[in-house]
N, CA, C and O atoms as CSV, one atom per row, in Angstrom:
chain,resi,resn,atom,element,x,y,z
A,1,UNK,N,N,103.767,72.134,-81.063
A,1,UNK,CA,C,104.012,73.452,-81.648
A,1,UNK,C,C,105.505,73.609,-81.942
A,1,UNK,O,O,106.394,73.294,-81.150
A,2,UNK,N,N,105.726,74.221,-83.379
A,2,UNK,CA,C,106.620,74.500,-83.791
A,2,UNK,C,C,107.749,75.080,-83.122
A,2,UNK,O,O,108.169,75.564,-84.173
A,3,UNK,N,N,108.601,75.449,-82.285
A,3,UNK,CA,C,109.480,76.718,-81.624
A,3,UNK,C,C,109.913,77.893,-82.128
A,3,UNK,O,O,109.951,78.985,-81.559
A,4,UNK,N,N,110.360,77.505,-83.639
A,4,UNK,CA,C,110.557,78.653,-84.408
A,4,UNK,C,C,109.286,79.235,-85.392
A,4,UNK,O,O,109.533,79.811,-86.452
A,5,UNK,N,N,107.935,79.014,-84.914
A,5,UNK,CA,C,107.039,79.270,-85.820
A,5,UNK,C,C,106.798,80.938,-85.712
A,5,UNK,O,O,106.180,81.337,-84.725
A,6,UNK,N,N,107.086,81.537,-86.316
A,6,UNK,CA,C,107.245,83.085,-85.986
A,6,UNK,C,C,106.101,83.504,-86.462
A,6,UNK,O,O,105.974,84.619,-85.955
A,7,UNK,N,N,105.137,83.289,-87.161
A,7,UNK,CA,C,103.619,83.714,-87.352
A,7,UNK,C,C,102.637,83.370,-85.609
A,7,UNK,O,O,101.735,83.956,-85.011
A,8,UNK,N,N,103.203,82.508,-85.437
A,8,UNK,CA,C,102.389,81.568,-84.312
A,8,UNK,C,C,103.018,83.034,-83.224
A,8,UNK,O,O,102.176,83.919,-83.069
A,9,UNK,N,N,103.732,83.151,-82.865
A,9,UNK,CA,C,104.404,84.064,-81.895
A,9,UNK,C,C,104.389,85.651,-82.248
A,9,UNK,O,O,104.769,86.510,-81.452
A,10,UNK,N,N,103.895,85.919,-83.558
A,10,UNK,CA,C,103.439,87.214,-83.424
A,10,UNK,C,C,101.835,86.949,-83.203
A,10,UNK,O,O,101.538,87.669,-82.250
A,11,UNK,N,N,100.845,86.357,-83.576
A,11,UNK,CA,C,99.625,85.933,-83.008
A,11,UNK,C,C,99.575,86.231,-81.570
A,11,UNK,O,O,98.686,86.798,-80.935
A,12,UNK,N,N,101.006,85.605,-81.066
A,12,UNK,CA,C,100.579,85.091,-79.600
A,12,UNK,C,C,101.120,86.524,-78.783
A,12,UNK,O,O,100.701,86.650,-77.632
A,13,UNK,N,N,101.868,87.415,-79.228
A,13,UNK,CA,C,102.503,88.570,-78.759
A,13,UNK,C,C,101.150,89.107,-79.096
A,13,UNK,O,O,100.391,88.890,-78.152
A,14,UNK,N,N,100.609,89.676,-80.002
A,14,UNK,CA,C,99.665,90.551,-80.058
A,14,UNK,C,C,98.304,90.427,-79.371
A,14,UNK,O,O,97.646,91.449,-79.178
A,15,UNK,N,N,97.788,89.069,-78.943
A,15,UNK,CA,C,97.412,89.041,-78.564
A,15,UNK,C,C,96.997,89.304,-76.932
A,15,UNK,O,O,96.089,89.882,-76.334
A,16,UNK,N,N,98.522,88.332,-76.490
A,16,UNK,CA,C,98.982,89.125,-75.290
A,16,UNK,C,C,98.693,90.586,-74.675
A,16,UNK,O,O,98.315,91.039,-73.594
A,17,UNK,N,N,99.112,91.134,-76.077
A,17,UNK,CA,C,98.824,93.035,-75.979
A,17,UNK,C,C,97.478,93.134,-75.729
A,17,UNK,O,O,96.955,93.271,-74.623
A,18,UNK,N,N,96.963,93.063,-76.747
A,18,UNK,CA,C,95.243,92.847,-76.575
A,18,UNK,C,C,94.831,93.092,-75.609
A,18,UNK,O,O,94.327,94.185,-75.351
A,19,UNK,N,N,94.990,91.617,-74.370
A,19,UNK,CA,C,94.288,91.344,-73.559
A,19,UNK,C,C,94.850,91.992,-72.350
A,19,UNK,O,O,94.283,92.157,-71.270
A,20,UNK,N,N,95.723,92.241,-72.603
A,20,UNK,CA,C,96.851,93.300,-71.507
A,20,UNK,C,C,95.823,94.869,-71.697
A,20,UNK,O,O,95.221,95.266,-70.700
A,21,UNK,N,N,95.733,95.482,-72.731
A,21,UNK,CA,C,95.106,96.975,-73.018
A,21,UNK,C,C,93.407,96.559,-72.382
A,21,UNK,O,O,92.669,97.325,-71.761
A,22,UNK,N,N,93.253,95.775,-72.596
A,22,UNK,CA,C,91.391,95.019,-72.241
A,22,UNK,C,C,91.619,94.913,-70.511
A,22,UNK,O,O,90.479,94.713,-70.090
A,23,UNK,N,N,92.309,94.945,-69.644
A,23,UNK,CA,C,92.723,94.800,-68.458
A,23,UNK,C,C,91.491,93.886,-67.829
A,23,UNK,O,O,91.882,92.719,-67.801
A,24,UNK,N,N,90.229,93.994,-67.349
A,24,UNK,CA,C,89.561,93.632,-66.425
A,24,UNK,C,C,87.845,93.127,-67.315
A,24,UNK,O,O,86.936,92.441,-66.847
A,25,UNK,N,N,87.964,93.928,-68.973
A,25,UNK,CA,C,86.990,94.060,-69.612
A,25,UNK,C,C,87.543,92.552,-70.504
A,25,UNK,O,O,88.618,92.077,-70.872
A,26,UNK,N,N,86.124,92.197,-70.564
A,26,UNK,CA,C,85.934,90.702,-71.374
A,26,UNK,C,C,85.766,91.124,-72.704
A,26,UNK,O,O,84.984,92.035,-72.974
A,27,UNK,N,N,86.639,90.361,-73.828
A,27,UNK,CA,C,86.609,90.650,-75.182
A,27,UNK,C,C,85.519,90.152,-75.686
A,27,UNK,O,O,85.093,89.079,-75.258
A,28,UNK,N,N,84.893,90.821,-76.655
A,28,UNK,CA,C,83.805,90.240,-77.351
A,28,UNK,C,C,83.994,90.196,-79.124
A,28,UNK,O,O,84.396,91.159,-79.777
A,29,UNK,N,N,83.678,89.101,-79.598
A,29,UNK,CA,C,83.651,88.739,-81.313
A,29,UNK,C,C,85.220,88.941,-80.988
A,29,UNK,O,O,85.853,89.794,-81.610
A,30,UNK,N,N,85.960,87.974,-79.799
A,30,UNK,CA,C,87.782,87.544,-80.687
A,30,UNK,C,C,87.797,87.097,-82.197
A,30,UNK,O,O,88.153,87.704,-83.207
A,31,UNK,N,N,87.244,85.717,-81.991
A,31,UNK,CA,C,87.226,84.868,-83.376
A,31,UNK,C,C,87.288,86.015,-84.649
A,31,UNK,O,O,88.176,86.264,-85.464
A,32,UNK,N,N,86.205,86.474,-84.477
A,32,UNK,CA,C,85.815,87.134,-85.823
A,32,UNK,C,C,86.541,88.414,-85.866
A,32,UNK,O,O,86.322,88.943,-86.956
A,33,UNK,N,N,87.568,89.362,-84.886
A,33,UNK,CA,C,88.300,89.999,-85.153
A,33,UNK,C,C,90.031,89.544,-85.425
A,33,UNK,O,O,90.772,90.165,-86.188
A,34,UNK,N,N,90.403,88.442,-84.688
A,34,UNK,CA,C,91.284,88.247,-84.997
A,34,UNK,C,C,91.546,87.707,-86.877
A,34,UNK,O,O,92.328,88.148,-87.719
A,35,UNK,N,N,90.477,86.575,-86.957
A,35,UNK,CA,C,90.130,86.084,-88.565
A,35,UNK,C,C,90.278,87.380,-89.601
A,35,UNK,O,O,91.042,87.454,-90.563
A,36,UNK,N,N,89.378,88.331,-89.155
A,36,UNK,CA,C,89.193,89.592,-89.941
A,36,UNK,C,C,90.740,90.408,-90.926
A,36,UNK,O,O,91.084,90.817,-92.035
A,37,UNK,N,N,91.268,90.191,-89.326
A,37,UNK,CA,C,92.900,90.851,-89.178
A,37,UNK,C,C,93.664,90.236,-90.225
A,37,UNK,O,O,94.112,90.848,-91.195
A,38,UNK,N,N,93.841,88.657,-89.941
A,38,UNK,CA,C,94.854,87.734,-90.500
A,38,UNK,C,C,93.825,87.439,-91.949
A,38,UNK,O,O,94.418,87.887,-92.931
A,39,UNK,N,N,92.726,86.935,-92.259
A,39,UNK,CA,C,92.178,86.744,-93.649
A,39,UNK,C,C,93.070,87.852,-95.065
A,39,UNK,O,O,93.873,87.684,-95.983
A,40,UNK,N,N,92.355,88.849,-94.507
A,40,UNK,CA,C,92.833,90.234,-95.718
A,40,UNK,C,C,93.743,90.143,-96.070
A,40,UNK,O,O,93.771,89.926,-97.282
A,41,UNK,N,N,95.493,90.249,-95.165
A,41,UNK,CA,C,96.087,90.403,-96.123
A,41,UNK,C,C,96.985,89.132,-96.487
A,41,UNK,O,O,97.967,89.163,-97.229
A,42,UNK,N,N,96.414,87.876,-95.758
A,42,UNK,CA,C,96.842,86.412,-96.467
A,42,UNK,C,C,96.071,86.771,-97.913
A,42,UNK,O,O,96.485,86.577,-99.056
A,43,UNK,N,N,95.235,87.162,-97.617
A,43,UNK,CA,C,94.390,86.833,-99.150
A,43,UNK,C,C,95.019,87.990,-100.036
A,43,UNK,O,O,95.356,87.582,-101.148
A,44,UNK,N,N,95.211,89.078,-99.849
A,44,UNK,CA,C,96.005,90.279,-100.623
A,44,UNK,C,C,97.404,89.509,-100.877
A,44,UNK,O,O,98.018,89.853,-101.887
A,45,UNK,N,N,97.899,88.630,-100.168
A,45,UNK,CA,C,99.423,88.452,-100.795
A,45,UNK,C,C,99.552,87.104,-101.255
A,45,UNK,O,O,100.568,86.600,-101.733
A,46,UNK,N,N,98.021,86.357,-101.002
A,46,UNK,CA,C,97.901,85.051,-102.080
A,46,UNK,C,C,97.965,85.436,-103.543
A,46,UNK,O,O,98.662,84.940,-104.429
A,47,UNK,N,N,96.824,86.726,-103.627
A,47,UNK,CA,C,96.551,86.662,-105.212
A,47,UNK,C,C,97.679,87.746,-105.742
A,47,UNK,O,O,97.582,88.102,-106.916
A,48,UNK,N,N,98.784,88.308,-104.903
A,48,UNK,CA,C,99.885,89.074,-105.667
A,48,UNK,C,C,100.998,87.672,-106.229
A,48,UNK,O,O,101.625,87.600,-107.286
A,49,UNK,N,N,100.926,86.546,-104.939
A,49,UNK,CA,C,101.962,85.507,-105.436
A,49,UNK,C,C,101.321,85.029,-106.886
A,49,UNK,O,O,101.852,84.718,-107.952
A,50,UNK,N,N,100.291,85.087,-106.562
A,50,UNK,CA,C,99.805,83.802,-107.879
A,50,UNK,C,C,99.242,85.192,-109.367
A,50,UNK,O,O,98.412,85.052,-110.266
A,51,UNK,N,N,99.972,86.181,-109.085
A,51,UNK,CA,C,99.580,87.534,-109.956
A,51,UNK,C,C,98.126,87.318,-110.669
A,51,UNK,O,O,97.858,87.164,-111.861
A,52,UNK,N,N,97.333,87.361,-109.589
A,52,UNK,CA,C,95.702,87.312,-109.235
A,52,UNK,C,C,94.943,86.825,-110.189
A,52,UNK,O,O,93.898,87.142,-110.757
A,53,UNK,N,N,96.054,85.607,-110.247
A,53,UNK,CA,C,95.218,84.290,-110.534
A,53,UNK,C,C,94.250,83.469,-109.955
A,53,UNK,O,O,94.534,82.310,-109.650
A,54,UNK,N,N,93.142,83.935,-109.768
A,54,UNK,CA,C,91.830,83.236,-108.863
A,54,UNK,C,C,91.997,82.090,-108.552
A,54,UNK,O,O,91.897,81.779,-107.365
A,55,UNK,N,N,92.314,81.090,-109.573
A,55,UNK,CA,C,92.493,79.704,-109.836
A,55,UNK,C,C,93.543,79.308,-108.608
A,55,UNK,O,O,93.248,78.892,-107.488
A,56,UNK,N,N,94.904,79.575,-109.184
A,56,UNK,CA,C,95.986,79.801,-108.536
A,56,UNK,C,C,96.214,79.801,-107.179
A,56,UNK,O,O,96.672,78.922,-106.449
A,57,UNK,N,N,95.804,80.988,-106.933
A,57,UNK,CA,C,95.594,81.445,-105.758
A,57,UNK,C,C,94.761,80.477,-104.619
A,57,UNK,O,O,95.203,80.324,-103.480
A,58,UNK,N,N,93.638,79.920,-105.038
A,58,UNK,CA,C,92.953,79.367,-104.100
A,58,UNK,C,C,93.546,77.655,-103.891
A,58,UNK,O,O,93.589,76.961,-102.875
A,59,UNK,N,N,93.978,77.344,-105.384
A,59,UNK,CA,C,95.328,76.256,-104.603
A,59,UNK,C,C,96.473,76.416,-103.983
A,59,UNK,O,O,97.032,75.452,-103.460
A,60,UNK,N,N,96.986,77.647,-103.951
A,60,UNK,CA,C,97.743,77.839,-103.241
A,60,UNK,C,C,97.755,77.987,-101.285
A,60,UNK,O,O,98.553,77.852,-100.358
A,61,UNK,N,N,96.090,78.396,-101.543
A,61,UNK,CA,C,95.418,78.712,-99.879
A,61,UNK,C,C,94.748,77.646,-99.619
A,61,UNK,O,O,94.350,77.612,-98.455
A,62,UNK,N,N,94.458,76.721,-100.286
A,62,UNK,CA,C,93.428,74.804,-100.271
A,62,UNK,C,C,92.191,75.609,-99.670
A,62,UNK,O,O,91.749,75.498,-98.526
A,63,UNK,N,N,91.632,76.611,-100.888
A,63,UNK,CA,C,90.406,76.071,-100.694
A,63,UNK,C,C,89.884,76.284,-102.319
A,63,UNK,O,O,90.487,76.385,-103.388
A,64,UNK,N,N,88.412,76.299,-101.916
A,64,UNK,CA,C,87.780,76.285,-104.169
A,64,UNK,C,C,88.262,77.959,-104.395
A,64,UNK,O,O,88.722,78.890,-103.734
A,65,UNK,N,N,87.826,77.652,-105.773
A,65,UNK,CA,C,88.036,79.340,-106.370
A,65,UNK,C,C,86.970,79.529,-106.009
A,65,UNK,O,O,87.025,80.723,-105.714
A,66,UNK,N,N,85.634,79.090,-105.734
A,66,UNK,CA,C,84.300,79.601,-105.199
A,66,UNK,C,C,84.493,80.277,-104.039
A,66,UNK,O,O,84.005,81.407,-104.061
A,67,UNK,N,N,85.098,79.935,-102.927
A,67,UNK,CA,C,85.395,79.971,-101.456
A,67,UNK,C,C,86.521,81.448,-102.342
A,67,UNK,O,O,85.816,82.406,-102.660
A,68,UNK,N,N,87.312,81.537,-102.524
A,68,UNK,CA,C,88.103,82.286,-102.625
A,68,UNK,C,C,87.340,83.517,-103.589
A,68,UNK,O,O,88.090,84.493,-103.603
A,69,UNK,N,N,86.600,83.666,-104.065
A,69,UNK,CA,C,86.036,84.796,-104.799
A,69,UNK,C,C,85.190,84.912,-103.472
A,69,UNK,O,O,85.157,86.138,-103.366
A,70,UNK,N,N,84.470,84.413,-102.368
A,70,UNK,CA,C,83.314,84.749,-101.778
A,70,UNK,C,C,84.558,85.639,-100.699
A,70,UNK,O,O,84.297,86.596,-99.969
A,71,UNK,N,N,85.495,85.183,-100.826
A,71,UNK,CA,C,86.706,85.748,-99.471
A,71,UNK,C,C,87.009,87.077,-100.081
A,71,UNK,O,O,87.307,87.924,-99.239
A,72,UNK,N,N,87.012,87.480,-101.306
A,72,UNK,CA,C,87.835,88.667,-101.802
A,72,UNK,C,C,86.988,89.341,-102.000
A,72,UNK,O,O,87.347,90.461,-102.364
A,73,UNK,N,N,85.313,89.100,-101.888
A,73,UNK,CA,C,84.001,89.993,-102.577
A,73,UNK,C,C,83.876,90.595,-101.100
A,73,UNK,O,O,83.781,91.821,-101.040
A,74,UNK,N,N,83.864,89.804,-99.787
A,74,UNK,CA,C,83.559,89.937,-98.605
A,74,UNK,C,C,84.584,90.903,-98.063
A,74,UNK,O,O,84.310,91.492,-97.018
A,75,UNK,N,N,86.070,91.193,-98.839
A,75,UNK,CA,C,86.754,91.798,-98.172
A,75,UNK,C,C,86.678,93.140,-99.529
A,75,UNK,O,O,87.299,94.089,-99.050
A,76,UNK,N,N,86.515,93.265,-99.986
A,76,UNK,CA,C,85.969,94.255,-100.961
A,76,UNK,C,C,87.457,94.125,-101.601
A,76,UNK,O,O,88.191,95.093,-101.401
A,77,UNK,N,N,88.131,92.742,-102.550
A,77,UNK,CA,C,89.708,93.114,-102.639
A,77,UNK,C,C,88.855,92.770,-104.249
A,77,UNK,O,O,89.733,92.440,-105.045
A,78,UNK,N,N,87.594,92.753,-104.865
A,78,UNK,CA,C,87.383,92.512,-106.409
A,78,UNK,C,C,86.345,93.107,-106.512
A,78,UNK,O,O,85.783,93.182,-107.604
């Protein structure tokens, strides 16, 4: 792991929080809330870089423009 990876260390701070406010109670659906959190607005500031170029955009994130229209329909961003 990186030292200066500052995405990695706000992940890891917030999470911290998280599980700090959760005190004694077991989290349920992490995966799919943390993903939820971080997906949206990677994907909101993929398709502003690539000025919402579908195409673009989904080489810019490595995956298909298929995968990337099913990501922006699912997050209601088209």
């Amino acid at each position: 792991m990186k030292k200066n990876n500052i995405l990695d260390e706000a992940v890891r701070s917030s999470l911290d929080s998280y599980f700090a406010d959760l005190g004694d109670t077991e989290p349920n659906d992490l995966y799919d809330m943390v993903i939820g959190c971080v997906e949206r607005p990677l994907l909101e500031v993929a398709m502003q870089r690539a000025n919402n170029n579908q195409s673009r955009a989904a080489l810019m994130l490595g995956v298909t423009r298929n995968t990337l229209r099913k990501k922006l329909l699912a997050h209601k961003l088209i």
